[in-house]
Structure formats: C-alpha cells, structure tokens
C-alpha positions in Angstrom: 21.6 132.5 25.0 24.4 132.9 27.3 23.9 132.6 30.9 24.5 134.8 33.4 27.9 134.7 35.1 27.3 133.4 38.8 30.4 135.3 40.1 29.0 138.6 38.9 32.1 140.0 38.4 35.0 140.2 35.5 37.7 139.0 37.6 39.8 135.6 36.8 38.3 132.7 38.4 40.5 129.7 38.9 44.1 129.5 39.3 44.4 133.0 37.2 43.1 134.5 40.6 45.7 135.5 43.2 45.6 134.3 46.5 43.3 135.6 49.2 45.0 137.5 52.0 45.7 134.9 55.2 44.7 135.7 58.6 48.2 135.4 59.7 49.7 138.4 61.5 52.3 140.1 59.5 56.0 140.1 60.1 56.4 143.8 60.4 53.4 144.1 63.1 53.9 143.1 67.1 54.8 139.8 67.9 52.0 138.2 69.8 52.5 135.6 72.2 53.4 132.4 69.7 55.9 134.6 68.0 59.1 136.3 70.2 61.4 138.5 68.8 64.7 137.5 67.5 67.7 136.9 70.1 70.8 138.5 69.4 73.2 136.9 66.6 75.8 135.7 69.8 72.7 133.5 71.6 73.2 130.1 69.6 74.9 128.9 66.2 74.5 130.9 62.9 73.0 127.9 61.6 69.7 128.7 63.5 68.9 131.4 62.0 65.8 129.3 60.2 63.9 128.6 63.4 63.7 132.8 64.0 64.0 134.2 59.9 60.0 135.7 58.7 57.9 133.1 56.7 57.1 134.7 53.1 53.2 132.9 54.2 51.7 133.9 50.4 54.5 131.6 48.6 54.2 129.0 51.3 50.7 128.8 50.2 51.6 127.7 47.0 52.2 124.2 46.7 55.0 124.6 43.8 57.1 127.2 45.8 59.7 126.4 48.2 59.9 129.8 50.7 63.0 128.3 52.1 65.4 126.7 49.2 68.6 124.8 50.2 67.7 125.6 54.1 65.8 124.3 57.4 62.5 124.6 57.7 60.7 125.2 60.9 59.0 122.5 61.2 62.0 119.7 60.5 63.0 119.8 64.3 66.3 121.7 66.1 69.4 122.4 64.4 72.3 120.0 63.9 74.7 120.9 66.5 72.7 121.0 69.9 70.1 123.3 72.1 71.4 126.8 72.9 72.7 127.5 76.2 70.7 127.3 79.4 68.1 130.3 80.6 68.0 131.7 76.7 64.6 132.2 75.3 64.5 130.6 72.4 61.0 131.0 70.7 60.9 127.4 69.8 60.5 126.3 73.2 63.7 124.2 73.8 65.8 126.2 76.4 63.5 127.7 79.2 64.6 129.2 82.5 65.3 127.4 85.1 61.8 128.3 87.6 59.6 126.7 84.4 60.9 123.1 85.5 59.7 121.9 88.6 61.3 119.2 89.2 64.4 121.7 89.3 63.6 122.3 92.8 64.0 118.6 94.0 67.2 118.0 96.2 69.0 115.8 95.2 69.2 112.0 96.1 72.7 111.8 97.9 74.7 108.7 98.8 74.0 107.6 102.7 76.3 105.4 105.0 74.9 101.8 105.0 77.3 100.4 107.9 74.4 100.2 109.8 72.5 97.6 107.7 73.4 93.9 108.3 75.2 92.4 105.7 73.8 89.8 103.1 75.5 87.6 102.4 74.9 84.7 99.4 74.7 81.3 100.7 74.5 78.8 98.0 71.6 76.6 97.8 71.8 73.1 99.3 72.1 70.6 97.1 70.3 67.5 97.0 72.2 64.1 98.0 73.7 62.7 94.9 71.9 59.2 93.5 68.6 60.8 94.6 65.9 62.8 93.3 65.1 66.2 94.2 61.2 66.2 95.9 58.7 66.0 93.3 56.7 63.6 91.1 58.4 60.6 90.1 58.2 59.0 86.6 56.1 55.8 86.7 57.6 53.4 84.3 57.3 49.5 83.5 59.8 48.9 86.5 58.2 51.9 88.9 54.5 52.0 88.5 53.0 55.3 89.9 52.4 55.2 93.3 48.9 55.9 94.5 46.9 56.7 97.7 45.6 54.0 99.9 42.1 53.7 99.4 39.3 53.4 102.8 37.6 49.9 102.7 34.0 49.8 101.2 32.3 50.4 104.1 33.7 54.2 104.0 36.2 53.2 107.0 40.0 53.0 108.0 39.5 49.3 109.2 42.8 48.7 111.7 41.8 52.2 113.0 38.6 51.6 113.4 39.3 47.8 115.4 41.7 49.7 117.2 39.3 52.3 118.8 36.6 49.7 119.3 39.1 47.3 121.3 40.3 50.0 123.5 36.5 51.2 124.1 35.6 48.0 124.7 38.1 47.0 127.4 36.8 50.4 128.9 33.8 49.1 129.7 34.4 45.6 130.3 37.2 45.8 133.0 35.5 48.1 135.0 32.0 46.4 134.6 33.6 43.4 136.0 36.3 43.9 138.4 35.1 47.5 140.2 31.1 48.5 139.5 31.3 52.4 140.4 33.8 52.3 137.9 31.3 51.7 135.3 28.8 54.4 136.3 31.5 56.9 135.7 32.7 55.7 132.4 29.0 55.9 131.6 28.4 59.5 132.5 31.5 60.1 131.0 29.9 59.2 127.7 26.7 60.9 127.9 28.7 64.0 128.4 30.6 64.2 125.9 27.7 62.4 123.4 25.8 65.7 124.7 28.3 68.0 123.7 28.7 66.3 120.2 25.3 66.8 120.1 24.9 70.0 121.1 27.6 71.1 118.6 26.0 69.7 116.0 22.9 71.1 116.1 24.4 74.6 115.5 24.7 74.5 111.8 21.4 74.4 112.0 20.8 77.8 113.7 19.5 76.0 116.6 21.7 77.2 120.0 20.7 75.0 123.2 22.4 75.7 126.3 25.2 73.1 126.8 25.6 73.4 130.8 22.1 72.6 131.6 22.3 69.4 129.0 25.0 67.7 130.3 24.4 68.5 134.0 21.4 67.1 133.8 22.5 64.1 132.0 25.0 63.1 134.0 22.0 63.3 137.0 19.8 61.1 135.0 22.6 58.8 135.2 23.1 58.7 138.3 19.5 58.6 139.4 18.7 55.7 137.4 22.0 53.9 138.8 20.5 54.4 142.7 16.8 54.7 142.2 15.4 53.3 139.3 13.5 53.9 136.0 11.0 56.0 138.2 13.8 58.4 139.2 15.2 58.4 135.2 11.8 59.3 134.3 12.1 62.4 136.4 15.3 63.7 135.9 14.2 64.0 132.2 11.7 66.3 133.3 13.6 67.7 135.9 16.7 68.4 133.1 13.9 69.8 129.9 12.2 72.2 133.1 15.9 73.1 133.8 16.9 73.3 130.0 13.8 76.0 129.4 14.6 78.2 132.7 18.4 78.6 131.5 17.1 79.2 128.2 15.4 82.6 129.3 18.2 84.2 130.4 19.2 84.6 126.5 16.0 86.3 125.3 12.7 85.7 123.3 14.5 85.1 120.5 14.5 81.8 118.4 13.5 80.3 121.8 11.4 77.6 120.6 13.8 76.4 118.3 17.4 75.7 120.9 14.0 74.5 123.3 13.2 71.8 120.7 16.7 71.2 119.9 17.6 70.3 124.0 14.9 68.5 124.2 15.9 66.1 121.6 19.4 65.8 122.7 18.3 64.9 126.4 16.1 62.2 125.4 18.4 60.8 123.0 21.4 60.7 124.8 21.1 60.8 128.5 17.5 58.9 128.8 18.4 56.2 126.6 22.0 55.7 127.9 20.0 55.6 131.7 19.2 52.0 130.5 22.6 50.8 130.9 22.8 52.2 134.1 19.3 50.4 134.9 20.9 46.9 133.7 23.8 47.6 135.8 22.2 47.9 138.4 20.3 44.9 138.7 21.7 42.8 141.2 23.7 39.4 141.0 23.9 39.5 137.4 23.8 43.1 136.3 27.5 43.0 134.4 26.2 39.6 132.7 23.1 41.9 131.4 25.5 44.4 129.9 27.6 42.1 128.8 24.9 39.8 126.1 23.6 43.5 125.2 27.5 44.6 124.1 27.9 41.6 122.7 25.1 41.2 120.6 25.4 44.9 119.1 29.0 44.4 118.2 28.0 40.5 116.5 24.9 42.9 114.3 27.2 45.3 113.9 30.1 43.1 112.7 27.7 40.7 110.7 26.1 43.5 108.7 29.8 44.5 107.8 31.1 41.6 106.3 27.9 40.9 104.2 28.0 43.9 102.8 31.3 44.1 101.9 30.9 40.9 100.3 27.4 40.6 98.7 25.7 44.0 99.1 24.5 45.0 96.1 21.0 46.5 97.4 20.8 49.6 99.2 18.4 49.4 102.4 18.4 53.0 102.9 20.1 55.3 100.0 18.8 58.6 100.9 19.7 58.4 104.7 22.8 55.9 104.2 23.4 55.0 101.4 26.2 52.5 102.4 23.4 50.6 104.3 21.9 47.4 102.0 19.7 44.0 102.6 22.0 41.8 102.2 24.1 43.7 105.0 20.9 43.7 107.4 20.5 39.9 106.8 24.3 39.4 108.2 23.4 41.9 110.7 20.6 39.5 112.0 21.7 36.3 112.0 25.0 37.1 113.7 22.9 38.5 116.3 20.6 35.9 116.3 23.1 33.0 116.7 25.5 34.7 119.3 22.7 36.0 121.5 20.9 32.7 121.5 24.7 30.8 122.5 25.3 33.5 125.0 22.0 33.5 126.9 22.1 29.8 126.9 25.1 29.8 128.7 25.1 32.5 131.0 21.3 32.7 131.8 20.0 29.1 130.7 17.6 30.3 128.5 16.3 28.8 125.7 18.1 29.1 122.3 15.5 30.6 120.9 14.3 33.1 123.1 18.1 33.6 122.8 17.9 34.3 119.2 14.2 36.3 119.2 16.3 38.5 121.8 19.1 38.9 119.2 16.9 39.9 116.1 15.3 42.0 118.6 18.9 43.6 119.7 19.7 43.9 115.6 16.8 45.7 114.4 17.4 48.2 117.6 21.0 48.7 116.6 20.2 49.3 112.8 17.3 51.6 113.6 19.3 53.4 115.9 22.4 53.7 113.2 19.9 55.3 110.4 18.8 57.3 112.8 22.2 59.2 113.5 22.4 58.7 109.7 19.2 61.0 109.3 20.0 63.4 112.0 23.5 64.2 110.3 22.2 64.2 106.8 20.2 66.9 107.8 22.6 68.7 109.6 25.0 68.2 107.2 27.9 66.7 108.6 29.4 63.6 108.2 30.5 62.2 111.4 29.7 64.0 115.2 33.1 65.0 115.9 36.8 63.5 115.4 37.4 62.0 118.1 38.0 58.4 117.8 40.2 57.7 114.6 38.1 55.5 112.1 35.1 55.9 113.7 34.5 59.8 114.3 32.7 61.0 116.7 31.7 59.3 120.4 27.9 59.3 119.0 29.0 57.6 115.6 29.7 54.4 118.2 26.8 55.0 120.7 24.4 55.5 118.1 23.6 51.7 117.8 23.7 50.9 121.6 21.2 53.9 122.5 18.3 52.0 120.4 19.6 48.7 121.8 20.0 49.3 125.7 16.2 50.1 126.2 15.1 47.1 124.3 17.3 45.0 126.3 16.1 46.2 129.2 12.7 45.0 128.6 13.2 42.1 127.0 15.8 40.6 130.0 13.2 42.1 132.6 10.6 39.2 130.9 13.3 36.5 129.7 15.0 35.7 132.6 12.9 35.7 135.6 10.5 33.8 133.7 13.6 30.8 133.2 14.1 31.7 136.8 
C-alpha cells in the first residue's frame, strides 16, 4: 500500500524544482533608496561598469552559476584605477558631496608666528667628575663592605646627643641656683610652661581639648606663690588655677566639657604642683641651693645607674607593657647609684648619717622610676612616643622632668625630717 504523497501535488520535488521567486525588487521597476540609477558613461572609468550593471538574482542563487564570468563582482571592493571624481554620486557610496562630511567645514590649521616664544635651547647634561661615581648605590665588595646606618644605643637613645642636652640643662639650673637665686625661679616657671604646653598638646589626640592660657598662667602663679609663701599658698593656687581652668572652659560650650575639665586637671597637678616643690626647696633659707642640689644629683646618679645596668645585664623587663625598655637589673643599678651618692653627698654637705643618706637615695630612686613609667603610661595611651622634639636625644621637656616631678616632693619631705633633726 502506497502512501500518500505529503506534498499533495505532482510537481518535482528536489533539485528538479525551479527556484522560488526572491523578494528582491526587480531591475526594470523603480529604484528604491539602496539602489540609484546609473550615472552617465563620462562619470568614472569604463571599467566600473560592474559596481552599477543589473544582477541576474535567479542565477546568482545557484551555487554552480557565475552571473558575472571573467568580471568584477560587487562585492570584491572599488575598481583598480581610483574613486571617481569629487561631488559624483556613485551608488556605492565612495564619492559623496561635499555638505555630507562634516569635518569639511573645519578651517584649517594655519602656520602662526612663534617670535614671540622664548627660545629653547639644548644644554647638555652635566657630567659627573671623572674618577667618581655618579650618586647612587655603591657595590659592596671584599675591599668596600656596604655601608650601613648608624644604629641608636640599646636604651632607644642618641647617646652624645642625649649628654649634650642634659649638660647644657644642667648648667641651667646650677649657675643660677648658685650665683643669682631669682634666676632660678624664672628658669623654673620657664619649665612648667612649656611642660604645660607639651602636655596640653598631647592630650589632643585623645579628643580631649583643655584650655592652654588658663594652664600655664596658673602654673606659672603656683610657682611663684610657693617661691614667696609657702606650701599653703601652692595648695591654693591649684584650686585657684582648676576654678580658673573650669570658668574659661564655659566660654566653649557644653560640649565634651567634662572630658578637657579632667584633662586640665591632670596637667596642673602634674606639672605645675609638683614642680612647686622645687620652688619650696629653694626657698628654704641658708641652704636652699644645697637642697636642690642632692635632689638633682641623686635623680641623675638613678637615672645614670639604671642605664648602664641595663645596657649591660638587663635581660628582665620590669615593666613591658608601659616600657618595655625598663628591666630589674636596670632598677637595681638605679638604686644603688642613688643610694651610695646620696648617702656621700648628705654626709658632706648636711652631716648626716650615711645611712639616712642612702634610705633618702632609694627613696629619691623609686620616686624617679615611678615618675618615668608614669610618662611611659600616659604616652602609651596617648600614643606618642616622646612629648615634643625639643631637646635632641631626649624629646620633649617632660621626657627629662618626668623623673624629677616624682622626686622633688619626696625630697621635700624627707629633708624637712632629716636635717633639722641632725641639726
């Protein structure tokens, strides 16, 4: 049984049926707009003729018939030979007027006089002296070993710079403590303002603003009142100087006023009330520079003790999350340097007994130690390393007063019983 034909119809199937009609528009219709007529034979080369001549489009269907034997076809590109001339419309798009280009209508670039432009001229470059080395890294080699930076001491210091600074501070306070008094008051108000305004400025990273002209005003007062009248009259200037500190303070608003309050008050009690017990020794008559003097003396012997022994057998770290440079074996040297000078120096100048000359030297060490991790703590959690930049080698004015702000006070008190009992 045959089946029925699908095409249901008897026309050829296959290649035996001829081509379907394309939906190109025929040659002998209108041209459209992707087809222009045919320029006259004068517009460009014979030769062109392809790129204008009707395409047979059934035979070009075919893929074994070639509509265009022997010539050009349209889609192999121009003509050898060149474009035709300018402004003809040739319906391959080459040659267009002259109003479809726009950059036609750009003037164009002319040459300007440049007399009035300096002149460059071409220096050579200078060369470097002959038999040396341009700048740069040298070679190191078995004869020239690489150079390298010069490395701080152990203690984290510049050392000569650092003896330097403390010679020249101390002659500041010994000439005048011994040869004109008044001189001395002013070297020490001197210090506690700028120690205030280190402080001050310190204090800022953390957010905490106190009012500077208050602070050192008031410092340099308690000075001076402690110099004429006493520890009485210290005692109230540091009222006198927190009451004046929180009045200042309002002119600036409600805000974060507790904080710069707290922040003042800590700076005027470290810096100006503990530096008014200098002035206090001072002032004690007859032997007020002698007082001053075994106090110095005894902080620089702890703090020059403490140095050496731990540069040569520290190996345990007293403190290592407030200073981490700090260790036992350095505290040790700290003491007994202390303890032997201070009990010498008494003995001489005072006639006190050795050792009430050495108790008052461990006394004066522990003071100077306490008072140097306790800078250490306030920076570490301000997060600086050293008050200012003042002094080379040593930083800041604080970074030296830190030590003799703990010791002063002790001293005070422990010369006030020493001596007039010996007396």
């Amino acid at each position: 049984m045959s089946h029925p034909d699908p095409y249901g119809s008897t026309e050829p199937r296959g290649w035996d049926r001829p081509a379907p009609a394309l939906p190109w528009p025929e040659t002998d219709l209108e041209p459209g707009p992707w087809q222009r007529p045919a320029p006259g034979p004068d517009a460009w080369p014979a030769d062109a003729g392809a790129y204008t001549r009707p395409v047979d489009r059934e035979a070009y269907a075919r893929p074994d018939t070639d509509p265009y034997p022997g010539g050009p076809r349209p889609h192999d590109g121009p003509p050898p030979g060149g474009r035709g001339p300018r402004g003809v419309d040739r319906p391959d798009g080459y040659d267009r007027p002259d109003d479809e280009f726009p950059t036609a209508q750009i003037a164009p670039v002319r040459d300007e006089p440049t007399d009035h432009l300096p002149a460059v001229r071409d220096e050579p470059a200078p060369e470097p002296p002959s038999g040396r080395r341009s700048k740069g890294r040298r070679r190191a080699s078995a004869e020239r070993p690489p150079t390298t930076a010069p490395r701080s001491s152990k203690a984290g210091r510049n050392l000569p710079a650092a003896i330097g600074v403390g010679l020249g501070l101390g002659a500041a306070i010994v000439v005048p403590l011994f040869f004109f008094l008044p001189a001395f008051l002013a070297v020490l108000a001197a210090a506690v303002a700028i120690g205030t305004w280190e402080m001050a400025r310190a204090v800022r990273r953390s957010g905490a603003h106190p009012p500077l002209v208050p602070l050192v005003a008031g410092g340099v007062i308690m000075v001076g009142l402690a110099w004429f009248a006493g520890p009485d009259a210290l005692c109230l200037g540091l009222l006198v100087t927190v009451l004046g500190t929180m009045i200042w303070r309002l002119g600036d608003g409600p805000g974060n006023y507790q904080r710069d309050l707290t922040a003042a008050t800590l700076i005027v009690v470290y810096v100006p009330f503990l530096a008014g017990f200098a002035a206090l020794l001072a002032a004690a008559p007859d032997d007020g520079h002698l007082r001053v003097l075994v106090t110095l003396v005894a902080v620089v012997l702890s703090d020059t003790g403490g140095y050496a022994a731990g540069v040569a057998f520290g190996k345990r770290p007293m403190a290592p999350k407030i200073s981490p440079k700090k260790s036992w074996e350095g505290f040790a040297g700290s003491v007994t340097a202390a303890a032997v000078g201070s009990a010498l120096l008494l003995w001489l100048l005072f006639e006190v007994a050795p050792w009430w000359g050495a108790l008052f030297g461990v006394a004066i060490s522990c003071a100077a130690v306490l008072g140097d991790l306790a800078e250490s703590m306030i920076k570490r959690d301000l997060g600086v390393k050293d008050m200012s930049n003042l002094l080379p080698g040593h930083g800041g004015l604080m970074d030296r007063l830190d030590s003799i702000l703990f010791a002063v006070p002790t001293a005070y008190l422990l010369l006030a019983v020493f001596v007039p009992v010996v007396g």
